[in-house]
C-alpha positions in Angstrom: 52.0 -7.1 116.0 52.3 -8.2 112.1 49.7 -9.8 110.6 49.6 -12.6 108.5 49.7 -12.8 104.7 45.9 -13.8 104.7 44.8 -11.4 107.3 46.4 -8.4 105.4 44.6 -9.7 101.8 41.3 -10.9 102.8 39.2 -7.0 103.3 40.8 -5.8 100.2 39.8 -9.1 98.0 36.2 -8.9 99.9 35.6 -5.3 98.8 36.8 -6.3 95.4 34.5 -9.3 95.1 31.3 -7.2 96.6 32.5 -3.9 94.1 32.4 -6.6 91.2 28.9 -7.9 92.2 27.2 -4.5 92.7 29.0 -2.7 89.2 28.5 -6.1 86.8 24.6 -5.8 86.9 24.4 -2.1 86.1 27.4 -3.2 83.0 25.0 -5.7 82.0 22.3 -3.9 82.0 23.8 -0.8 79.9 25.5 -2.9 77.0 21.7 -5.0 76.9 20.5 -1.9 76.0 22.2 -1.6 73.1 22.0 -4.7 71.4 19.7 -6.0 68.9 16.4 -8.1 70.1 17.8 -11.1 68.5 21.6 -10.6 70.4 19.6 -10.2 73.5 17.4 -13.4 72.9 19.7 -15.9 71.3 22.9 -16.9 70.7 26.2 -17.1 73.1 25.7 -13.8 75.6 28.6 -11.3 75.0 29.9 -8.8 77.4 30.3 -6.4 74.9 27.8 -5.2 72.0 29.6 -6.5 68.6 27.8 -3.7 67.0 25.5 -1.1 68.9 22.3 -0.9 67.8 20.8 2.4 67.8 17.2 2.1 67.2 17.6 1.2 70.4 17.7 5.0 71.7 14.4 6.6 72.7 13.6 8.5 69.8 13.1 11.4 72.4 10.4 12.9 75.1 6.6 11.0 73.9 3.4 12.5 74.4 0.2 10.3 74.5 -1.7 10.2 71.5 -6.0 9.8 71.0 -5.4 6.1 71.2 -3.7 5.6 74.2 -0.5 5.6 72.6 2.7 7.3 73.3 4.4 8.7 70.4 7.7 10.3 70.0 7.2 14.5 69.6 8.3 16.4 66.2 
């Protein structure tokens, strides 16, 4: 029996609709991470990073320090 237009459509649109909502999070949160403090905070949100900030990069592996601190090794 041949199914209709609709039934033959609907899974595939579903699992693109559920794909989209599980990847866009994980997008979001990578291109947050490097953006400026004040792209993050204010203005019009962007889906890309005009211009990737990279201070925003762990300097590399930290190591606490007498105060508490954790600063970035030498």
């Amino acid at each position: 029996m041949r199914r209709s237009l609709f039934g033959r459509i609907w899974p595939g649109a579903t699992a693109v609709v559920l794909f989209l909502g599980f990847v866009f999070p994980v997008y979001w949160m990578f291109a947050t991470a490097f953006k400026a403090n004040k792209d993050i905070v204010g203005g019009h949100p962007r889906l890309v990073p005009h211009q990737p900030h990279h201070r925003a990069l762990p300097a590399g592996p930290s190591r606490p320090t007498a105060s508490g601190r954790s600063s970035p090794t030498r």
